[in-house]
N, C-alpha and C positions, 0 to 999 in steps of 0.2 A: 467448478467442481475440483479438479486441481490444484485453485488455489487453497479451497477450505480443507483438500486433502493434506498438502504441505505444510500447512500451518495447524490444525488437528495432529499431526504425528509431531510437528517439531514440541508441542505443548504436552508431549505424552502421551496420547488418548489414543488407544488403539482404532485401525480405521478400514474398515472391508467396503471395499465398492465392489457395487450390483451392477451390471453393465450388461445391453447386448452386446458387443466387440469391443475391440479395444487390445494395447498391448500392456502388459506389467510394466515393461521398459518406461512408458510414459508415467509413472508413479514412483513416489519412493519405493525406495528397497523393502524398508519394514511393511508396505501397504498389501492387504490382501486383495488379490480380483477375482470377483467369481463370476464367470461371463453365464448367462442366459440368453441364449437367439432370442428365445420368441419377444423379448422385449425392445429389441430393437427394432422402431420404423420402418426397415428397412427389410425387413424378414420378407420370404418370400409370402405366408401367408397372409401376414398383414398387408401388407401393398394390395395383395388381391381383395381382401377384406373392405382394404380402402377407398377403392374402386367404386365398388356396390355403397357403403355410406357417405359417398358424397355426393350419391346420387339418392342419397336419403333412404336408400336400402338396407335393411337391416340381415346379411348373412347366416345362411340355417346353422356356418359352424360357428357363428359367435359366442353363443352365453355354453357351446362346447370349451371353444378355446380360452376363452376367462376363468374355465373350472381350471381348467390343465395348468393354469400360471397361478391360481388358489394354491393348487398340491404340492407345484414348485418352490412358490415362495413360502411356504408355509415351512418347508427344509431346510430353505437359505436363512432365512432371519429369525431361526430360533439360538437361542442363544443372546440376540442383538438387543443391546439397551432404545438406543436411539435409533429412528429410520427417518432420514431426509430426501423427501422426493422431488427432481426437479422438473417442474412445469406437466408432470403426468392429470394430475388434476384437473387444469386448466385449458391445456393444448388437446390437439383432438388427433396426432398423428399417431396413439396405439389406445385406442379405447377400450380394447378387450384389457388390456392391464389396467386402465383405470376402472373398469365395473369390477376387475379382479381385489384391486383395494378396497374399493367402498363395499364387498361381500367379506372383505376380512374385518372392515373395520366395524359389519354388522353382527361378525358372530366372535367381536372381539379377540382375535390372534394376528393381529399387528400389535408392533412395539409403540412407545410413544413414536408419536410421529408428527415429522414440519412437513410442511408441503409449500419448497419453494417457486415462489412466483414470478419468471420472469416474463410473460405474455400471456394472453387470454383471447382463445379465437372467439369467444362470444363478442367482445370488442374490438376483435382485430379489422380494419377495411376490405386487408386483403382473404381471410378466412371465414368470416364470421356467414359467407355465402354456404358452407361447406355443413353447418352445423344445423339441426331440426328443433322444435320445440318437443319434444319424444324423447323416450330413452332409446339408447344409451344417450344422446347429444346433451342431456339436459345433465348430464350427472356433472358435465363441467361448470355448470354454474349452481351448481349442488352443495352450499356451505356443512363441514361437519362441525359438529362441538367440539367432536372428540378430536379432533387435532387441531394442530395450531397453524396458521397462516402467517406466510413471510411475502412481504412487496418487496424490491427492491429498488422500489421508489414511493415516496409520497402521492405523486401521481398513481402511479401503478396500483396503491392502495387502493384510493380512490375509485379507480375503475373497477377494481375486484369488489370492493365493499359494494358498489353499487352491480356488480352483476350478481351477487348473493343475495342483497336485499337486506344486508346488514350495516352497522356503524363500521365507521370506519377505524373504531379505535378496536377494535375487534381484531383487527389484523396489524401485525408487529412491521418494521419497515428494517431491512437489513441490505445495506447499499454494496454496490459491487467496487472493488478495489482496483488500485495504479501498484504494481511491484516494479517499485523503482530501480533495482538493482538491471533488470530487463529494458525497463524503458529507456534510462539516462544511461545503458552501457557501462555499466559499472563491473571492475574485474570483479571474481571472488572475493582476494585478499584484499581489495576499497571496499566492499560492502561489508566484509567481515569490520572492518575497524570503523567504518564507517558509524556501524551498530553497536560496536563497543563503547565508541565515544558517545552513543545517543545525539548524534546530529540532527535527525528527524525528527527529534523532540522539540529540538531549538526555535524561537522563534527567529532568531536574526544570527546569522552566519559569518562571523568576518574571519575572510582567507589571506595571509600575512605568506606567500611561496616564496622566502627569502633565506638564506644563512644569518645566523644569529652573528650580528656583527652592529658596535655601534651604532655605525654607519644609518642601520637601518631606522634608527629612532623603534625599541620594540619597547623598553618603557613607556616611553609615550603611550603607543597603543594599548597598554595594560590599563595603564588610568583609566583611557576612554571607554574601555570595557567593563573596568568597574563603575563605573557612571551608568553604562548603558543596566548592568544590571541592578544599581539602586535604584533606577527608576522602574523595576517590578521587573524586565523581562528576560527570558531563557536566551541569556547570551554566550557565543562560543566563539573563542576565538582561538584559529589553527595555527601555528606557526610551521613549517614544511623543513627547512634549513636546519644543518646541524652548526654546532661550537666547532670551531679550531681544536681535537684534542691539545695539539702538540704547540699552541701557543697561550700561555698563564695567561697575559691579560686579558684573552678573549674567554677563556674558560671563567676567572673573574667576574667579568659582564654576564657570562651566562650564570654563575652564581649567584649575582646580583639580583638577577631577573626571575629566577625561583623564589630569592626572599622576597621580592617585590609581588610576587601572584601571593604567598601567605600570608603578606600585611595586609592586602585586600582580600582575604580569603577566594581566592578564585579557581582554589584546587579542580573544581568540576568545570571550572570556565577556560581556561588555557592549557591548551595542549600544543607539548612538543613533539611534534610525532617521531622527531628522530630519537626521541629516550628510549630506553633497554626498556622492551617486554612489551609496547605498544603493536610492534610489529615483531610475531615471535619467528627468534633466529636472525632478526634484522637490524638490530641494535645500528644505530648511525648509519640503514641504508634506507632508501625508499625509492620505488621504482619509480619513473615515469609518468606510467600509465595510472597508478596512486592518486600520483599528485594531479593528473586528467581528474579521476574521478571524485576530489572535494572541490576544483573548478565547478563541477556539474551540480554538484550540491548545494553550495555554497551561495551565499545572496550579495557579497560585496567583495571586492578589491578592496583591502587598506592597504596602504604604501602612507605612512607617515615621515616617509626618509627624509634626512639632511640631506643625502646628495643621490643621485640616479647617473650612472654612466650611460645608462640606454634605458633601461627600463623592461625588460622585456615581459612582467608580469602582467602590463597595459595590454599589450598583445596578443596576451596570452585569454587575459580577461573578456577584452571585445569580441574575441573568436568565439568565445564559451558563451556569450549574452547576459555577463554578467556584470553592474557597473561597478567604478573608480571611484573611489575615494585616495587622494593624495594630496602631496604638497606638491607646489608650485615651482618643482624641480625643471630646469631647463629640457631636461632629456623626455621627461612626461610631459611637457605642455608640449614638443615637438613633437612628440608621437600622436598624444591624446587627445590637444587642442580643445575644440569646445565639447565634447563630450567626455570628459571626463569631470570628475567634482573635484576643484582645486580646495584646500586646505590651506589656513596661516597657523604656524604653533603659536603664533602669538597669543591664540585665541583661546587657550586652553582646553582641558580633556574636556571639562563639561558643556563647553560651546560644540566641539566636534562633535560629542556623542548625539546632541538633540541635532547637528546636519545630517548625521548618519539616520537617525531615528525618524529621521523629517523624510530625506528621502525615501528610504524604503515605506514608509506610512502613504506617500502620495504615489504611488506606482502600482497601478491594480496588478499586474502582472507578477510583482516581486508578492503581494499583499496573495493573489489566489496560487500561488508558487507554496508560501506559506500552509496556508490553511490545507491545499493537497496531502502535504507529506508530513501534516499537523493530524487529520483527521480521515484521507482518505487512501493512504496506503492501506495494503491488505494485512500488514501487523497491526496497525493502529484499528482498525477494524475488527481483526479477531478480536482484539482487548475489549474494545467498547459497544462491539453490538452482536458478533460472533455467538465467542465462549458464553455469554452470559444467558444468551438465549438456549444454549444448548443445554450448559450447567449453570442454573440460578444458583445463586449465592457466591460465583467465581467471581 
């Protein structure tokens, strides 16, 4: 809820959560909270309520207190476009709120409404002891027309379609998200540019954490990037390291190396992250902790160098679990040995590109690394099963 709270306001959409407890603090700024006890589990009179229906009793203040959350909510959600319920329908832990919806949804004063599904004590092992073939128990397996159903699984549908008694195309599937900024420890200002450069779009990641210096062979690596991208795919390639201002020839090479990304058009494909305006106010800095977090992102080590004094991006890379691609530098075969991918430049950009392409292809890990942060962060998810659900035609 959280997450579809944060990503609803970051998209615009104004956002009021219903809640029994809870504190503002845990939501955006702009988020409204309007707490109601009686809806939380937890309440005292529900608990005692609970009691008595799980012993298959039906309480004399029940279809009382279902009225009293009628009159409540019928003040809260007017006004409200959209009302997304989570697991009220389904789960059995405050059923006087769910008889209280399905009597709104019969005299018609509910908003549209989803009713998300993430479990169903009619199919739960551990629950499904707790519920009767009788009202209220039955109204969890009680499909309406009038609203729309969310799985947050294929399975999940499944079970629900089959405790309604309906298809299963009936019900929409809307999957729960990885926020990678959280997960992989990413500062602020790494995810902020992170998502500026659209990393997360990328299929294949090559991180270059070097200063722009011959030395490094970064030509090279430009080729192999346009290769990897004529063969169809969303290639990025970082470079970390800034130019020598205060030496011509190396500014030079690094001017060379900007014509060289426009003759292959790779404007969206190489980034220098020490250029003005990448990182604002940081022009030729970058912290550290930065360069930690496109490690963590990132699906390859390229080191195409002529020469390695030690290497330390081998190091850096094994730490992080992500692999090497390099030449056959004395200081990376002493560090990397047999785990690393040695490189010949002999071989050309478009020999390299199809080893790079090969490898990451044959590594389920780098491959479901991929398709995670391709389709199951919870951006890439507002875009593709969220918003559209909520606002057809977005």
């Amino acid at each position: 809820m959280q997450a579809h709270v944060r990503l609803l306001m970051q998209a615009g959409y104004p956002v009021t959560v219903i809640a029994g407890r809870g504190e503002s603090e845990a939501l955006p700024s702009e988020a409204r909270l309007i707490l109601l006890p009686q809806i939380d589990s937890l309440h005292q009179e529900i608990r005692e309520m609970n009691i008595a229906l799980e012993a298959g009793l039906v309480p004399e203040a029940f279809d009382r207190f279902a009225e009293a959350l009628v009159d409540s909510l019928i003040n809260i959600l007017d006004g409200l476009d959209i009302l997304i319920v989570h697991n009220v329908f389904t789960k059995h832990f405050n059923l006087p709120l769910t008889a209280a919806l399905h009597r709104m949804i019969d005299a018609g004063s509910l908003p549209r409404t989803i009713a998300w599904s993430h479990d169903m004590t009619w199919t739960s092992p551990n629950s499904r002891n707790k519920v009767y073939p009788k009202y209220p128990w039955d109204l969890l397996r009680s499909f309406r027309k009038e609203i729309t159903y969310v799985a947050v699984s294929d399975y999940r549908r499944h079970e629900l379609a089959m405790t309604f008694g309906i298809e299963p195309e009936q019900i929409r599937v809307a999957y729960n998200g990885v926020d990678p900024q959280h997960t992989l420890g990413l500062s602020p200002e790494g995810f902020d540019l992170i998502s500026r450069l659209s990393l997360m779009d990328a299929e294949l990641i090559l991180l270059m954490p070097v200063r722009i210096t011959q030395a490094k062979n970064i030509e090279f690596a430009i080729r192999v990037a346009a290769s990897i991208k004529s063969s169809g795919k969303c290639v990025k390639l970082i470079l970390t390291g800034p130019p020598d201002p205060h030496d011509a020839d190396n500014m030079r090479y690094y001017q060379s190396l900007k014509d060289l990304c426009r003759e292959y058009h790779l404007e969206d494909t190489l980034h220098f992250i020490y250029e003005s305006g990448l990182i604002p106010g940081q022009a030729y800095l970058i912290d550290e902790q930065i360069v930690g977090d496109l490690y963590r992102v990132s699906d390859v080590l390229f080191m195409p160098s002529h020469r390695e004094g030690f290497g330390m991006p081998v190091l850096e890379a094994g730490l992080t679990g992500i692999p090497v691609v390099c030449t056959a530098s004395p200081a990376a075969v002493e560090i990397g040995g047999d785990e690393v991918t040695n490189l010949s430049l002999e071989h050309g950009p478009e020999v390299v590109a199809g080893v790079i392409i090969r490898l990451v292809q044959s590594s389920p890990l780098l491959r479901l690394r991929r398709r995670i942060r391709q389709e199951y962060t919870w951006q890439a998810l507002f875009k593709s099963q969220v918003e559209p659900l909520l606002f057809p035609g977005t």
